[in-house]
C-alpha positions in Angstrom: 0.0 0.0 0.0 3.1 2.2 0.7 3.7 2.8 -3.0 0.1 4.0 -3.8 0.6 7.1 -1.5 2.1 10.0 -3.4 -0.4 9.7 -5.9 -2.9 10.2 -3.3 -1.2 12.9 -1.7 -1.4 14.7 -4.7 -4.7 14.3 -5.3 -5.8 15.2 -2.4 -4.0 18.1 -2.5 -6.3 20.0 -5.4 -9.0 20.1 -2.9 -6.6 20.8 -0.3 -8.2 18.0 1.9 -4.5 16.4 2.5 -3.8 15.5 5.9 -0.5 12.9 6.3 0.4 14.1 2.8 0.6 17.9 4.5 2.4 19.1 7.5 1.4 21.9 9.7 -2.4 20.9 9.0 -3.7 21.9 12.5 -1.8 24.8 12.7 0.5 23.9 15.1 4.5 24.9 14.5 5.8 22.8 11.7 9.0 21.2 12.8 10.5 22.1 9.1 9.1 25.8 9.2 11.2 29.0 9.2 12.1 30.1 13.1 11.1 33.4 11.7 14.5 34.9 12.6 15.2 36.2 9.7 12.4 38.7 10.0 13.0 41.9 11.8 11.3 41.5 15.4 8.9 44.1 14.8 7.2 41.9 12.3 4.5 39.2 13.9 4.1 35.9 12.3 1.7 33.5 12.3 1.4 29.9 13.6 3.5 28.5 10.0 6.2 31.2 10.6 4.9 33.6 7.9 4.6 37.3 7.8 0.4 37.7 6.4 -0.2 40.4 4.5 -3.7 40.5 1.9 -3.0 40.9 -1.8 -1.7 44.0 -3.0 0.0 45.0 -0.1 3.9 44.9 0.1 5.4 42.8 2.4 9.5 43.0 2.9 11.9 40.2 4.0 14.7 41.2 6.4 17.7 39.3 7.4 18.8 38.6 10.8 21.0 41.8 11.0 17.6 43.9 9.3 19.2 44.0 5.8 16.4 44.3 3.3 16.4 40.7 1.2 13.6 40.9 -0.8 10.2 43.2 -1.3 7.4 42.4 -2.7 4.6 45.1 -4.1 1.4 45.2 -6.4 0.8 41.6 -6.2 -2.5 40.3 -8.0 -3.7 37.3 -9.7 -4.6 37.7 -13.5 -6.0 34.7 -15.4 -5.6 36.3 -18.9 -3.5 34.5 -21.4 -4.2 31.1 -19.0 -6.4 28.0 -19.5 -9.7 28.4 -18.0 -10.6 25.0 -18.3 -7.6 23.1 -16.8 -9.7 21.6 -14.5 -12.9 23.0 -12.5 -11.0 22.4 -8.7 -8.1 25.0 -9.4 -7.7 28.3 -11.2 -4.4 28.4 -13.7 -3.1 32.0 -13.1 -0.3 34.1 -12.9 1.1 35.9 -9.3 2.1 39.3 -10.7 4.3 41.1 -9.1 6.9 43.7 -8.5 9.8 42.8 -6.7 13.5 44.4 -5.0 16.0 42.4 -3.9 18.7 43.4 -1.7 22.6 42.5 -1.2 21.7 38.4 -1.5 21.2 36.7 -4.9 19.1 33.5 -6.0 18.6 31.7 -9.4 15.1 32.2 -9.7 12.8 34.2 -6.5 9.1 33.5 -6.3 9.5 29.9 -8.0 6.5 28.3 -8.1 7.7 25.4 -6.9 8.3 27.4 -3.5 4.5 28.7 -4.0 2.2 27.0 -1.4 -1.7 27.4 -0.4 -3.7 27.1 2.6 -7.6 27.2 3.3 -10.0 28.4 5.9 -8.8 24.6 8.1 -5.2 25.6 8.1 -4.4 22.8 5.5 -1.8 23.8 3.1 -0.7 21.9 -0.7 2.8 22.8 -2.5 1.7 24.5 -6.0 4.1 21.7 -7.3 1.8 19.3 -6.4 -1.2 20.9 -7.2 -0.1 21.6 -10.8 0.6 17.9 -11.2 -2.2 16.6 -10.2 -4.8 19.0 -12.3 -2.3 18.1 -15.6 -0.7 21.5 -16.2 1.3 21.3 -19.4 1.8 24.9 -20.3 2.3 28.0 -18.4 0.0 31.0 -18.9 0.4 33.2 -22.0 2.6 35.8 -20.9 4.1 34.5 -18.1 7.5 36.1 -17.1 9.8 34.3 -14.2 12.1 35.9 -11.8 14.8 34.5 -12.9 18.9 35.5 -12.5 17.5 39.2 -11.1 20.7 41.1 -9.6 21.1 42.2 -6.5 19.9 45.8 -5.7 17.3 45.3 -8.3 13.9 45.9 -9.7 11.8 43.7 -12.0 7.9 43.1 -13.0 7.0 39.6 -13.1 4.3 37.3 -13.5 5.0 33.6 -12.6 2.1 31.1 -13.5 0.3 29.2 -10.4 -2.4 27.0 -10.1 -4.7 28.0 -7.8 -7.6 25.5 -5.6 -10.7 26.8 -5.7 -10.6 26.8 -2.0 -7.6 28.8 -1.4 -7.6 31.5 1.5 -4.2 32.4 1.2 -0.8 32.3 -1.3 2.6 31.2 0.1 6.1 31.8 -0.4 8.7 29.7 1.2 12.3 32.2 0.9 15.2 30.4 1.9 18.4 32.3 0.7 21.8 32.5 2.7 20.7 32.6 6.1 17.7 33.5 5.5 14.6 31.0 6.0 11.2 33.1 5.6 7.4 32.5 4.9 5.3 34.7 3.6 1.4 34.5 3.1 -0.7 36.8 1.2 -4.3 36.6 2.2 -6.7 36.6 -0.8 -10.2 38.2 -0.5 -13.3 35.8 -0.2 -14.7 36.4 -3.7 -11.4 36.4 -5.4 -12.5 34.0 -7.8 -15.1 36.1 -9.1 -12.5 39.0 -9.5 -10.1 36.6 -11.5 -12.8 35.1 -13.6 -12.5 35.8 -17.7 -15.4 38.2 -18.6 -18.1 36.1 -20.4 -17.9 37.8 -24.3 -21.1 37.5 -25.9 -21.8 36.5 -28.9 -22.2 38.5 -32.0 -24.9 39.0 -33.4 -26.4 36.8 -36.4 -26.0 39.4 -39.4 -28.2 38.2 -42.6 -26.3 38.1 -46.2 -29.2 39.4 -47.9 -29.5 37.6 -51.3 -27.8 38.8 -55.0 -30.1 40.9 -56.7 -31.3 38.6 -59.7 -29.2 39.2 -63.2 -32.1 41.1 -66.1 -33.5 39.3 -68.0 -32.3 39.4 -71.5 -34.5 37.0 -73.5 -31.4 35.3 -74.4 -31.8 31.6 -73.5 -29.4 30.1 -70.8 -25.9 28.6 -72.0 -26.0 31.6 -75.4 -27.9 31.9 -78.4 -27.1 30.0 -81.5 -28.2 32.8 -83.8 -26.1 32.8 -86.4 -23.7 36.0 -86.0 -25.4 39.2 -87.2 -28.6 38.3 -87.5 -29.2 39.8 -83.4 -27.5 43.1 -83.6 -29.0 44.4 -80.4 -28.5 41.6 -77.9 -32.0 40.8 -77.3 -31.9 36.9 -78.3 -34.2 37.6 -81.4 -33.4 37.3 -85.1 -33.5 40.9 -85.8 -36.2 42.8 -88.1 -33.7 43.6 -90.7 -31.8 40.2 -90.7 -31.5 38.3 -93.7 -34.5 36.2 -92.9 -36.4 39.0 -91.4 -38.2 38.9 -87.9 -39.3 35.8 -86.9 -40.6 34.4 -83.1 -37.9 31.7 -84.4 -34.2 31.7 -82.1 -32.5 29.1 -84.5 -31.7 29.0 -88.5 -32.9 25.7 -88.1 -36.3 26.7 -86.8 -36.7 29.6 -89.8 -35.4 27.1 -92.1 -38.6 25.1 -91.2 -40.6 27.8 -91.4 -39.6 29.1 -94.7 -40.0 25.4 -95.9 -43.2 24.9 -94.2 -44.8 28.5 -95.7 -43.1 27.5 -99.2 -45.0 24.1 -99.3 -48.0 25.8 -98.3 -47.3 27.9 -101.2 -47.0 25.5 -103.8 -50.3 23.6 -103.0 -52.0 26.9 -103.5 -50.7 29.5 -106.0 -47.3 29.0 -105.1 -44.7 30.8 -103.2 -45.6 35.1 -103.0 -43.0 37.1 -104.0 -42.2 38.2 -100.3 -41.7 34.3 -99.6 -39.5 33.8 -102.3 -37.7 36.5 -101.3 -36.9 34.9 -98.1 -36.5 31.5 -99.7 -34.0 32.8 -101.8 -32.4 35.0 -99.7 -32.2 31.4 -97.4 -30.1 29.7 -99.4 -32.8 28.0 -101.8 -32.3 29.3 -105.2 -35.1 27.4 -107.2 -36.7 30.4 -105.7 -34.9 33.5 -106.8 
């Protein structure tokens, strides 16, 4: 059963339910906390050791002599650039913040893998584990580390945490030189609500109104087979003054029938008028001219 426990552990610790998996769950001292030495005297602690401040407030770390080690300001949580939808017990997010560090140096200060929570029961989960268990891949969109800041210097940051929904405070666990620190910032009870995405409504359904419908020409679909100048003005009829003359015909093969048709008619009566010959002959037909 032994080996079955860490992945319990960091389970648990999304809902930040943990008990053996956590120390320090009743509030009690932890035996592996910070003394709090390394925090000027005039600065109280709580049960875990850490200076508490709430969110947006600064907060400074001393060393044992009072030397300013690090300060923290303008801290806030912004979920922009982050996945909303990691998983519904946590909140992906990034800790921004300003910070100063003093005369001591550290590869990287406010890791997140020295980024702890606690709730309203005292129980606290490492943001390690936390980001394990809800299957963080990628850090937020714009996420800048503190990483390799100089001493006596000033950066902007914004480190990316993931945050259980339950969550009454942030953590910081400093250890530098001498120095062995906890800090806690307290986070107001609706923070959730102020991190939340604003909800962008849809836009509006726009209609395409339809394509006015081409005029109508007379010309029959796919072009006219009138032969060339016999429909000088486009309007798919055989022209008064074509060589046939007006017709309601659109083909030669369909005047061709007519002028065959009338000259038959012709012949059984007095045969072909002169206007029909005319046409006859002027078709091609010249027994007729």
């Amino acid at each position: 059963m032994t080996r079955y426990l860490p992945a319990l552990c960091t389970a648990a610790a999304i809902a930040l339910l943990t008990t053996s998996c956590s120390s320090g769950d009743d509030g009690t001292t932890d035996p592996t906390r910070s003394s709090a030495t390394a925090a000027s005297s005039s600065v109280p602690t709580n049960s875990r050791g850490a200076i508490e401040v709430a969110i947006g407030e600064p907060v400074t770390i001393t060393d044992a002599g009072g030397a300013k080690v690090l300060t923290v300001t303008d801290t806030r949580l912004d979920t922009a650039g982050c996945n909303s939808a990691l998983n519904p017990e946590v909140v992906q997010s990034k800790f921004v913040a300003t910070i100063e560090t003093g005369g001591m140096e550290t590869p990287q200060w406010l890791w997140p893998s020295d980024i702890y929570y606690v709730n309203d029961q005292n129980k606290v989960a490492q943001n390690l584990e936390v980001s394990q268990a809800a299957g963080e891949d990628f850090p937020c969109e714009g996420s800048v580390s503190f990483i390799d800041v100089p001493p006596n210097s000033s950066k902007d940051g914004s480190p990316t945490i993931v945050v259980p929904v339950m969550t009454t405070a942030i953590g910081y666990h400093l250890k530098v030189g001498d120095v062995d620190q906890r800090v806690e910032w307290k986070l107001p009870a609706d923070w959730r609500q102020k991190v939340a995405p604003p909800s962008t409504p849809a836009p509006a359904a726009t209609e395409t109104p339809a394509p006015a419908p081409a005029p109508d020409t007379g010309v029959p679909e796919g072009g006219s087979d009138i032969p060339p100048g016999w429909d000088k003005d486009g309007d798919g009829l055989i022209d008064t003054d074509a060589p046939i003359g007006d017709t309601p015909c659109e083909t030669a093969e369909c005047l061709i029938e007519q002028n065959r048709e009338g000259a038959e008619e012709a012949e059984r009566s007095e045969g072909p008028s002169p206007w029909v010959r005319d046409q006859l002959c002027d078709a091609g037909q010249t027994e007729y001219c």
